[in-house]
Structures are given as C-alpha cells and as structure tokens.
LOKE-597797 format. One record per residue (C-alpha): x negated, z, y negated; residue in one letter. Coordinates in steps of 0.001 Angstrom, whole numbers, plus 500000, padded with zeros to 6 digits. Each point is the difference from the previous one (the first is absolute). Layout:
N
XZYA...
# end
This chain:
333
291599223563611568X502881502773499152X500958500296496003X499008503565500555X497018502141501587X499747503221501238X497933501974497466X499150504149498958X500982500357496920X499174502870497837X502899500562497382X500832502959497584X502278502351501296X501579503580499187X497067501709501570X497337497982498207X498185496431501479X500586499337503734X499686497602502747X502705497929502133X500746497550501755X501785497407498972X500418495550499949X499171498400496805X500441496145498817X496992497579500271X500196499447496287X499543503470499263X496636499978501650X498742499335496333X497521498133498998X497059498000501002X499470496033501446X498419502069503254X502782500633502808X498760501834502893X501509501167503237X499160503354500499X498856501167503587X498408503487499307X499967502625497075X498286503547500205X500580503571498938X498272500972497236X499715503417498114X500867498471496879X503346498068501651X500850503925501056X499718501108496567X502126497152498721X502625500389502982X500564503798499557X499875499809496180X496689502186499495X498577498134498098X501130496835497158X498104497325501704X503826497138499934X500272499106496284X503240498543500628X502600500124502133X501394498681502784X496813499061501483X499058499218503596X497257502536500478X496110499060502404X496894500047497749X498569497249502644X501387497060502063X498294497483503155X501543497337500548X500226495815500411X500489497999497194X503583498422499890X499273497967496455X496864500112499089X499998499330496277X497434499626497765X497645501333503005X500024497239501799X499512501651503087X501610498256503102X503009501128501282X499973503202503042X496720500745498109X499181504194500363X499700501130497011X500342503052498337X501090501922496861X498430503385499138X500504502143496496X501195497571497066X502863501900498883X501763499544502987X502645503247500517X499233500542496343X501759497217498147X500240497046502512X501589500060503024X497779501499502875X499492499698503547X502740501698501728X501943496934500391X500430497273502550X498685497306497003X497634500852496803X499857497301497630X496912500633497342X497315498055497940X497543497952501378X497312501884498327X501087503122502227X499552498263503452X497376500698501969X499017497654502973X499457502550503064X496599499055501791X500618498367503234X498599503363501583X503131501779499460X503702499519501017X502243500777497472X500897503456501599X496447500625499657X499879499188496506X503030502308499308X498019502813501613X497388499111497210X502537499409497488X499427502305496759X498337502938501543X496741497572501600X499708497587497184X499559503603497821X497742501147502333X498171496763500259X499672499970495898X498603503810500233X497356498677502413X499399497111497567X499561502301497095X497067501684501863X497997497708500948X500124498142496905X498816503838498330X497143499769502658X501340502264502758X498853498854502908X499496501118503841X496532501690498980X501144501397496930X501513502834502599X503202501332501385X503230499059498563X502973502134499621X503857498482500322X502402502933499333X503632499461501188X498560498271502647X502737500464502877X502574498098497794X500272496331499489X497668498938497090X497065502960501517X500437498291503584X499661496911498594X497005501094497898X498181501571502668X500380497168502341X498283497790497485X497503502162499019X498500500709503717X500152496133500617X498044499595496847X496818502415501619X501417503230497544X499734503325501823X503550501203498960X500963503595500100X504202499788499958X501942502559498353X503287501045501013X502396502555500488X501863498585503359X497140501319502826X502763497916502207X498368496808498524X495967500839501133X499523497681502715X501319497074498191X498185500852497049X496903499754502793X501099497160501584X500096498289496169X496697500751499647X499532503531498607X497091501791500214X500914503115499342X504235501143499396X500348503159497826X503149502189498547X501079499604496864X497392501219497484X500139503283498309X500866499112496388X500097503665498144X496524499426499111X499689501035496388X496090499001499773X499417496636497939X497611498917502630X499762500666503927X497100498329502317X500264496614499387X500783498379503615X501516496564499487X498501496676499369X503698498624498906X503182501039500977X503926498109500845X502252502522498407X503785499302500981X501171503096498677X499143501111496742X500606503476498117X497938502674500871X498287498043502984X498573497479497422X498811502676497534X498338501551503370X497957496658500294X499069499775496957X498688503376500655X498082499308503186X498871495979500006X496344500004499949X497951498381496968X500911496616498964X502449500001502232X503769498022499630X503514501198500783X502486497004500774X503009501700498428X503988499033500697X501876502720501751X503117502615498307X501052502167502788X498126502461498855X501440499724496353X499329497948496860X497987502681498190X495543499639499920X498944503221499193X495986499715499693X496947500224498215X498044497452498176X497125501460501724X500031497793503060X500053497326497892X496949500853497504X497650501972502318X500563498051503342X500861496749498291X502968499277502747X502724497457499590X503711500312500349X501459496234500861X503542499319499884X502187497799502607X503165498338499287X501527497321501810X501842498824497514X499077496629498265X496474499821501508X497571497192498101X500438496945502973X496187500181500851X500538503846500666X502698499319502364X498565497417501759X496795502371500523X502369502922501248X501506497795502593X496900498206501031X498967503523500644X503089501268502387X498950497092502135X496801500517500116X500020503609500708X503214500904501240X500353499905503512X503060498844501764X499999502627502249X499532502497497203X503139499024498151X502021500049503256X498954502845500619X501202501601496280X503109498381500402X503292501097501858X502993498597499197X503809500505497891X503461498496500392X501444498803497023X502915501873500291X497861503528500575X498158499228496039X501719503359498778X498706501878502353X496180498715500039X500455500216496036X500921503294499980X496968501460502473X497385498036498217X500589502317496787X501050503366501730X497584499713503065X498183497114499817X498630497601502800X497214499230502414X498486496753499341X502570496946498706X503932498853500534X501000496892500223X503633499229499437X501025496777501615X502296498075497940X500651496681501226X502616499501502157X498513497372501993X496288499963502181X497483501013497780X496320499463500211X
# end
C-alpha cells in the first residue's frame, strides 16, 4: 500500500470552499479502528453544495469531500467483520467533519459500518449510498404512521433525481400506486419502468388557499420549499408527508390548518446518526424491495477525475436517476 491516496479534497480558497484533486497521507485519513478500501462513492446534491461552496456543509478544512463510501474492509476494528467484507458507510458526518468518501481508503468508527447484504455488490450499494438509505427511512416513516398500499396514492416530488428515483422504485415494489413528480419530462419512461403509476410536472405552488382537495395518502418529498408547503396543502386526511429535500429552499411557509382540521403528519428524515434498530430496518428494506434491476437501471456511471464536473450539474441542472463515482483503482465489485 502507497503512503499516500488519491483523494477530492474540498479546501478554502480565494473564491470561497472548492473541490480538487489531490494525494493525501494514510495518517491523515483521521480517525477510527475501521479501515476500508473504497471501491465506489456517489454524487450527491449535498457533496455539490459542499464542492461549489453554496452551502457550509465542511466544518473544517482540508477535508476529503463524499457524504457516502462502499467498500471492503481492510482492518476491521472493533466490527469484527472479516476482511474483503462489503460494507458500507452512509451519513455520519462524513464530508462534514471526518474524512469522506472521495478517497481511495476511508478509515471511520466501527459504529458507522454497515455490512452490505449479500444482494448487492458494492457498486450497487454506492448507487444506494445516502440518497436510498433516505429514501428507504421516508418509506419507513410511513408505514410506521399507518400509510399503507390501501390508504391510496402516494406522491414522491423530485422524483427524476436520485433520492425520488430511489423512492419511487421502493414504493411501487411495496404495492403503492405512486404518482412521480418531476420537472425533467426526459425522465418519464424510467419513472414507468420504476414503477410509477402516473408521472406529472412539477406542481403549481402559487396556491394561496390554506387547503386544496386533499389527494395524497403520504407523500416522499425530496425537495422542500414551496413544494412541501403545496403538500401540506393537498395530502388527503390523516395523511403523512416523509419530509427531507432543500432544492426548493429552506423556508415552510404554511398553515396550521392542515395540521388541526385534517390531522396530517409532517415526518422528518435524516441519515445522520440513525438509532441501530432503525438502520438495520432501512436496509432490510432496500433488499427486500429494491430490485437489482431497478438500481441498475438509476445508475450510470463517473470517473473520478470528471467529480467537478458531475458536482457542478447536480446543483445547476441536476440529474436523471443516480452517479456513481468509481474510486478504487483496482476491480471493484
């Protein structure tokens, strides 16, 4: 093994935080009694924002940037997990204060590892990586608030993009009839071939009445802003809205009268630090449900060296479905 490893770093520069390229030592990976080898990353919206310094999501600097990392053990650690095991680390504070993924070797605590279900290579489980163990959670969040198939359609806004893909996949596995929201009319038939019942344009969101017909059992919402205030607006009595997107901005403007007169439920996802049991559920649910076909067919796939680039697009343009950046230099599975 090299003293050094190819990494994307995101450092402080003139022009605010930004992303390069770069080798760092081994004993700057920081810290942890977990070393993995890292085969696969992905390309998330919240590594763009950190990359292209939109928003403060590094608390210090230099760090190697990837909010998610597959990958074979190397030293397992307090895990005890054979060595070459898949595993996988999602959320934590990876890109935030520890080292992330973006790097040929991740070295974290055991707590964070995940061992990948045998279902799933560890490109796979990159393609999962932040955005489906979110969406897995939302799904969780539902159905433990008593949506279920019969309950009635389900709405997943932001659907085209990674996490909405994701969501809708799971959803139509699950028996839901999912109508998919999105702005890309590019991205129909794959929304179909997920599972969607129905795929619709973006919702009209200058609605100034507190409530409109109430159409949605529960609702994914990847997006957030005015799109979440809309489903509060229109998600049918009783219903639940699975909550974790801000593309659409930080701000809830809305009315406590969804709330008191239709007695829905707003349930928010983060990835970050989930109770074990939780985790263990969300996982035992992407096997379960997700099909391996699905996710290969939500997935394409980014060079290392091209990260600026897909960085950049996910935040100005977005994407269709999920990127997966492969990072190891050597045959990954």
């Amino acid at each position: 093994m090299s003293t050094t490893v190819a990494a994307y770093q995101l450092v402080e520069t003139d022009e605010g935080v930004r992303g390069r390229h770069t080798r760092i030592p081994l004993e700057d990976l920081g810290e942890g009694d977990v070393l993995i080898r890292v085969t696969y990353s992905s390309v998330n919206y919240k590594d763009g924002l950190a990359a292209t310094g939109r928003a403060p999501i590094a608390r210090r600097f230099p760090l190697v940037g990837g909010c998610c990392a597959a990958g074979t053990v190397v030293e397992p650690g307090e895990s005890r997990l054979p060595a070459d095991t898949v595993v996988a680390v999602v959320g934590a504070t990876l890109s935030e204060q520890h080292n992330g993924g973006y790097c040929e070797y991740l070295r974290v605590p055991a707590a964070w590892v995940v061992a990948v279900p045998e279902a799933f290579t560890s490109r796979q489980a990159a393609a999962i990586g932040t955005a489906g163990v979110t969406s897995a959670m939302a799904v969780v969040k539902l159905e433990d608030a008593g949506v279920t198939p019969e309950s009635g359609p389900i709405a997943v806004t932001g659907a085209s993009g990674g996490a909405g893909s994701l969501a809708v996949a799971l959803l139509a596995a699950r028996g839901y009839e999912v109508t998919a929201l999105t702005g890309k009319p590019e991205a129909e038939d794959l929304l179909r071939d997920l599972g969607a019942a129905n795929v619709a344009p973006r919702p009209d969101t200058s609605g100034t009445r507190p409530l409109e017909r109430g159409t949605w059992a529960g609702a994914v919402d990847t997006v957030g802003g005015d799109t979440l205030a809309w489903l509060t607006r229109t998600v049918a009595p009783g219903g639940s809205i699975a909550a974790f997107g801000n593309a659409g901005g930080n701000r809830l403007t809305t009315t406590v009268l969804p709330f008191i007169l239709r007695g829905i439920n707003l349930l928010g996802v983060t990835v970050t630090f989930p109770a074990a049991e939780l985790r263990e559920r969300v996982w035992e649910l992407l096997a379960s449900s997700l099909s391996r076909e699905a996710l290969d067919a939500i997935a394409t796939d980014v060079d290392f060296e091209d990260l600026d680039d897909a960085l950049r697009r996910i935040v100005t343009t977005g994407v269709v479905g999920r990127q997966v950046v492969r990072i190891g230099g050597e045959a990954a599975v």
